[in-house]
The first five atom37 places (N, CA, C, CB, O) and aatype in JSON, in Angstrom:
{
  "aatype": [20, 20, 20, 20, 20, 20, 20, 20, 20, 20, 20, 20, 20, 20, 20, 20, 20, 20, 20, 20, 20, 20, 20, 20, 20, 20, 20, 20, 20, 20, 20, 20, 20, 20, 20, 20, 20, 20, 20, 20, 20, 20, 20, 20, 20, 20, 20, 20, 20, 20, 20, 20, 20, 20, 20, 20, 20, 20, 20, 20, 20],
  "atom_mask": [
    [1, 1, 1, 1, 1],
    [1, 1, 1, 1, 1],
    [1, 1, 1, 1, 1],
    [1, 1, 1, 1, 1],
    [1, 1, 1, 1, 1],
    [1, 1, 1, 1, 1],
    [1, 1, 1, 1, 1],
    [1, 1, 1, 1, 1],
    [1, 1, 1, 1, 1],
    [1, 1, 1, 1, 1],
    [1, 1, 1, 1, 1],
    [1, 1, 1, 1, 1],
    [1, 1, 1, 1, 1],
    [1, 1, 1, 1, 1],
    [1, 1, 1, 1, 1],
    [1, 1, 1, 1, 1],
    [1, 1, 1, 1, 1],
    [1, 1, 1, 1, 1],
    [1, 1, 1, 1, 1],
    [1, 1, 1, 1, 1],
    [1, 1, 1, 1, 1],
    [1, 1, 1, 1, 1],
    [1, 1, 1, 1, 1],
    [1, 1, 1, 1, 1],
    [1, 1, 1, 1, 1],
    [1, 1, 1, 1, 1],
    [1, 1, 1, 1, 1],
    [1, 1, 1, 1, 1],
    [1, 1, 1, 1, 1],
    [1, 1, 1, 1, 1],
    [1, 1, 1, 1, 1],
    [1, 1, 1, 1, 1],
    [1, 1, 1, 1, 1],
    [1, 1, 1, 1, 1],
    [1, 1, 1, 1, 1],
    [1, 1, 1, 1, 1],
    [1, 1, 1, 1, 1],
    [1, 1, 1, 1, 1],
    [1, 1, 1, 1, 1],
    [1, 1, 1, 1, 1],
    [1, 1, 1, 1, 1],
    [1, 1, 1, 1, 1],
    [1, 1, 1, 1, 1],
    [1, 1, 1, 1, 1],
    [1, 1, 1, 1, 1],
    [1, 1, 1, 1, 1],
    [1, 1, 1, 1, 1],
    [1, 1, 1, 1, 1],
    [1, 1, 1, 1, 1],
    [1, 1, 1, 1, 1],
    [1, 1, 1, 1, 1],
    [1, 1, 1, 1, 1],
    [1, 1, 1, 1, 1],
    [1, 1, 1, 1, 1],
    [1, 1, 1, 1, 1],
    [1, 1, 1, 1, 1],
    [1, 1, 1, 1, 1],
    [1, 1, 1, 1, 1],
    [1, 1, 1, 1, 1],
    [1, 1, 1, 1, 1],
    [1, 1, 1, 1, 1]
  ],
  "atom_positions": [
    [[63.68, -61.67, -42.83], [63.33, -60.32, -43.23], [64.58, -59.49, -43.46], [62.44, -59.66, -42.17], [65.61, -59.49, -42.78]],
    [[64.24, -58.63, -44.79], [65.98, -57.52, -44.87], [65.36, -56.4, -44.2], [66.82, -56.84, -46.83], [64.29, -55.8, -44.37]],
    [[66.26, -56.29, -43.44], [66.39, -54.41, -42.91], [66.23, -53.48, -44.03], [68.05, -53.89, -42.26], [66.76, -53.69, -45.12]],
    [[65.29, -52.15, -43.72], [65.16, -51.42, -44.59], [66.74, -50.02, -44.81], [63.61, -50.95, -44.2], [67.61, -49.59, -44.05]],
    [[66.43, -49.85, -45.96], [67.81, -49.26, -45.99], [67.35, -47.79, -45.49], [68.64, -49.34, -47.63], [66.3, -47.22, -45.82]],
    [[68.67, -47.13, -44.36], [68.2, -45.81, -43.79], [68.89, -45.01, -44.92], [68.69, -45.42, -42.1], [70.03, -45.44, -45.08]],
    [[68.71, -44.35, -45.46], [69.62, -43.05, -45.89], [69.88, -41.83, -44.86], [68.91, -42.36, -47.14], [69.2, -40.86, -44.53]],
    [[71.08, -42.26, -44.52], [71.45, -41.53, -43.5], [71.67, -40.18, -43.77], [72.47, -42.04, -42.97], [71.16, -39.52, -42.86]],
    [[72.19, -39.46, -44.62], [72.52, -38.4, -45.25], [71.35, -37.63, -45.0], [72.9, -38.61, -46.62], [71.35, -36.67, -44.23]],
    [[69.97, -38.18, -45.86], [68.92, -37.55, -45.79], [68.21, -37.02, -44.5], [68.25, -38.23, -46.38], [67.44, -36.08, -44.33]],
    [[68.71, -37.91, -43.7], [68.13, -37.86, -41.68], [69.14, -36.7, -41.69], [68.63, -39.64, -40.12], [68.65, -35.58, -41.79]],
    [[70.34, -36.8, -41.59], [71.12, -35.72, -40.93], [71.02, -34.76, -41.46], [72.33, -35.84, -40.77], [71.36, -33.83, -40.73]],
    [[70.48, -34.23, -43.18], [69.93, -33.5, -43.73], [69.04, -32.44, -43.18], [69.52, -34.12, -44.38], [69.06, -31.21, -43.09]],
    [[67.99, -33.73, -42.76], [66.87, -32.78, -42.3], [66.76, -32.59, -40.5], [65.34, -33.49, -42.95], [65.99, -31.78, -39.97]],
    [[67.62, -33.46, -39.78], [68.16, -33.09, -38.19], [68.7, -31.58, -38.44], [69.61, -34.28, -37.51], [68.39, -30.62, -37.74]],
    [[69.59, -31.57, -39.58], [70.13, -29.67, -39.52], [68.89, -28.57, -40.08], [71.77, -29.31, -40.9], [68.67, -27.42, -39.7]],
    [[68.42, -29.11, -40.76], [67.26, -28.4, -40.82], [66.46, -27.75, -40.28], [66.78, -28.75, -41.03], [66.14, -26.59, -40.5]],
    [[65.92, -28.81, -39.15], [65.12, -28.99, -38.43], [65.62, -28.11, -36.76], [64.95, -30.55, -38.56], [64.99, -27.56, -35.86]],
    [[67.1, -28.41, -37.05], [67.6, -27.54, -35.69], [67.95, -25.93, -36.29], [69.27, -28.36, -34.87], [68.01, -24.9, -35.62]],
    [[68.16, -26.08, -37.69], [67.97, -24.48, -38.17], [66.57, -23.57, -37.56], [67.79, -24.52, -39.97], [66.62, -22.5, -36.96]],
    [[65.76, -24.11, -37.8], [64.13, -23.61, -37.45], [64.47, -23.59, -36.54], [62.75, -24.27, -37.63], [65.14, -22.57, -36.34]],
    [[64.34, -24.75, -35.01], [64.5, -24.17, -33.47], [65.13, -23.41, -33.47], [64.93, -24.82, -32.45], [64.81, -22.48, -32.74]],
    [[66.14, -23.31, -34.11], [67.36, -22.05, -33.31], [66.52, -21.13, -33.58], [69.14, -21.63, -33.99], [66.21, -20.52, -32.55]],
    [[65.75, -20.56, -34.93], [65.72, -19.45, -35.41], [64.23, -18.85, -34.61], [65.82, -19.57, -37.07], [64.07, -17.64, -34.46]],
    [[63.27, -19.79, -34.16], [62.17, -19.86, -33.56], [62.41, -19.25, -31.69], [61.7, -21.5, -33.86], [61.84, -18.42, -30.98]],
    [[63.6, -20.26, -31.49], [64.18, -19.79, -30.17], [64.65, -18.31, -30.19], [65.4, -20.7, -29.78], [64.4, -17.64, -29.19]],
    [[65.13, -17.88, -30.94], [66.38, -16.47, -30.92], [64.59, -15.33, -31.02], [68.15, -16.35, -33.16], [64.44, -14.25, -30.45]],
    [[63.48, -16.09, -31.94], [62.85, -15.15, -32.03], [61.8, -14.71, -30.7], [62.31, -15.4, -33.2], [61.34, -13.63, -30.35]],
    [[61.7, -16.06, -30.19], [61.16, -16.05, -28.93], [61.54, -15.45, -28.09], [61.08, -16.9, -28.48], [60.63, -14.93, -27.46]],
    [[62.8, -15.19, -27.62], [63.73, -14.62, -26.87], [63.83, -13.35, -27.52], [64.99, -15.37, -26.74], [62.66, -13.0, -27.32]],
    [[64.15, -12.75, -27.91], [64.0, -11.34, -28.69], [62.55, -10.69, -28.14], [63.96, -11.58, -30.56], [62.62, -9.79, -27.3]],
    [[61.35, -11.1, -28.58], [60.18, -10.76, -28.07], [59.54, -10.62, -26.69], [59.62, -11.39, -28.55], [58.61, -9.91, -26.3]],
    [[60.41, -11.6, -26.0], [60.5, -11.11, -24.14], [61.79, -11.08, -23.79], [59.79, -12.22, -22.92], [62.38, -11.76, -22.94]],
    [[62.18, -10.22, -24.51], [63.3, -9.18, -24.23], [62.92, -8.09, -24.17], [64.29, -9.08, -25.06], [62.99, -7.38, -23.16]],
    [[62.25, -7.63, -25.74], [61.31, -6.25, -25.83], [60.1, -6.13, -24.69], [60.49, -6.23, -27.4], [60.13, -5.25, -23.83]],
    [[59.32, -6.85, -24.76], [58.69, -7.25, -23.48], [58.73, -6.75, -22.59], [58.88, -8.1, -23.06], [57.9, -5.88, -22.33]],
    [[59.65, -7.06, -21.77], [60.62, -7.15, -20.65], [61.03, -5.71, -20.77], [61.9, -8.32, -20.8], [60.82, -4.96, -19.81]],
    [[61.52, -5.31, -21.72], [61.89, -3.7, -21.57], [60.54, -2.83, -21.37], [62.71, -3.1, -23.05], [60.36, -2.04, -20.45]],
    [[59.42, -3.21, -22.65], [58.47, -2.66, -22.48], [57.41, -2.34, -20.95], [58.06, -3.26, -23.37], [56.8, -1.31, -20.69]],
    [[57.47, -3.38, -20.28], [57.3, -3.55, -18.46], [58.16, -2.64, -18.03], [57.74, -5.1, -17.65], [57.57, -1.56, -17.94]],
    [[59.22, -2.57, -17.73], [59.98, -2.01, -17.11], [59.92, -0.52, -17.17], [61.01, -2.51, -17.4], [59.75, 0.19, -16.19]],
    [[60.09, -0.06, -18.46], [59.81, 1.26, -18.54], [58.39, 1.75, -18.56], [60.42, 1.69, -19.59], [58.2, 2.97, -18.55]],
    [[57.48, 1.01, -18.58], [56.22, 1.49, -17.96], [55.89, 1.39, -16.28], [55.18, 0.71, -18.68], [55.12, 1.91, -15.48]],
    [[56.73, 0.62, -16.29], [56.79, 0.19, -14.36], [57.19, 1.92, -13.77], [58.71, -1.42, -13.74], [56.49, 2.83, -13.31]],
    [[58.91, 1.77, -14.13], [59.75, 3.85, -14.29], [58.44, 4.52, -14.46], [61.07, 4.48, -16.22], [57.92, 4.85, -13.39]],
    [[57.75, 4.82, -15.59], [57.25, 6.12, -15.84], [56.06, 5.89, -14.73], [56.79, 6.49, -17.57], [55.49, 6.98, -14.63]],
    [[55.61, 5.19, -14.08], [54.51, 4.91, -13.56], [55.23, 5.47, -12.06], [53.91, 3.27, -13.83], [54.76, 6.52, -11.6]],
    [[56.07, 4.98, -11.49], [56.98, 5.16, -10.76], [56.76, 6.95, -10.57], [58.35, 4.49, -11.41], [55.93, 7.67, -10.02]],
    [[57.64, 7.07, -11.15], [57.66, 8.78, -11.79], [56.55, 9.17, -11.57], [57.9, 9.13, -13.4], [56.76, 10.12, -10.82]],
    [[55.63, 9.1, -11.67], [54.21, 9.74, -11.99], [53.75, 9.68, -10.66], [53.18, 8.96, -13.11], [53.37, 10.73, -10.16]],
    [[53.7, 8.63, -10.0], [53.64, 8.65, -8.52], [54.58, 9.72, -7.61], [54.02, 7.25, -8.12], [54.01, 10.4, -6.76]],
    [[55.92, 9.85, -7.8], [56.72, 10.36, -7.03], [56.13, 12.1, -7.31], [58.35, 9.85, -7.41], [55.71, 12.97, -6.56]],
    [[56.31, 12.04, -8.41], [55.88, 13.99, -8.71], [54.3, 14.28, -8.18], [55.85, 14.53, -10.9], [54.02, 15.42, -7.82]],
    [[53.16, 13.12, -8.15], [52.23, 13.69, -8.13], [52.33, 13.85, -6.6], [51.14, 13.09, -8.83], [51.49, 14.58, -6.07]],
    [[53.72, 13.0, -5.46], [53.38, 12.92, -4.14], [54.28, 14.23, -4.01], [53.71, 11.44, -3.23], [54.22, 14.85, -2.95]],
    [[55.03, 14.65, -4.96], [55.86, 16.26, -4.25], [54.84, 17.21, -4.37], [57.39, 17.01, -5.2], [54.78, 18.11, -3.54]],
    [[53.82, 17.14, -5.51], [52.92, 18.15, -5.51], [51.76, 18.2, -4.39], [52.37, 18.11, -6.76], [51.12, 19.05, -3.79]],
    [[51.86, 16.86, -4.44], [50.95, 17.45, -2.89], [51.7, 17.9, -1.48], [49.96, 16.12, -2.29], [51.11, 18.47, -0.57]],
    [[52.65, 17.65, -1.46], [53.75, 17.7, -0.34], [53.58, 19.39, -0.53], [55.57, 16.81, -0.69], [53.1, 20.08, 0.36]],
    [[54.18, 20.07, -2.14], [54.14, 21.32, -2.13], [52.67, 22.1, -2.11], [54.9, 21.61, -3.18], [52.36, 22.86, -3.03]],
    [[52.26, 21.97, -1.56], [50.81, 22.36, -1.81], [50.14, 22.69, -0.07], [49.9, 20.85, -2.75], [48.97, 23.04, 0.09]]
  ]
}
């Protein structure tokens, strides 16, 4: 039996390709629980906040 011929070029072609997309899939993934992540946080603060003033108003009261 002959070995089939690889075209190697074409593999490493589409290996960069193919790691173009992950990267770009990864960076976007990461970006989105980043925002995320901010978005929590500063609702965590204002929630925070909202607690602390509503406990001075009763304190002042």
């Amino acid at each position: 039996m002959s070995r089939r011929k690889v075209d190697r070029e074409k593999i490493e072609r589409a290996d960069r390709e193919s790691r173009l997309v992950l990267d770009a899939e990864r960076q976007a993934r990461e970006a989105k629980t980043a925002r995320l992540r901010e978005l929590r946080l500063k609702e965590a603060t204002q929630q925070v906040l909202l607690e602390l003033n509503s406990g001075s108003e009763l304190k002042a009261r």
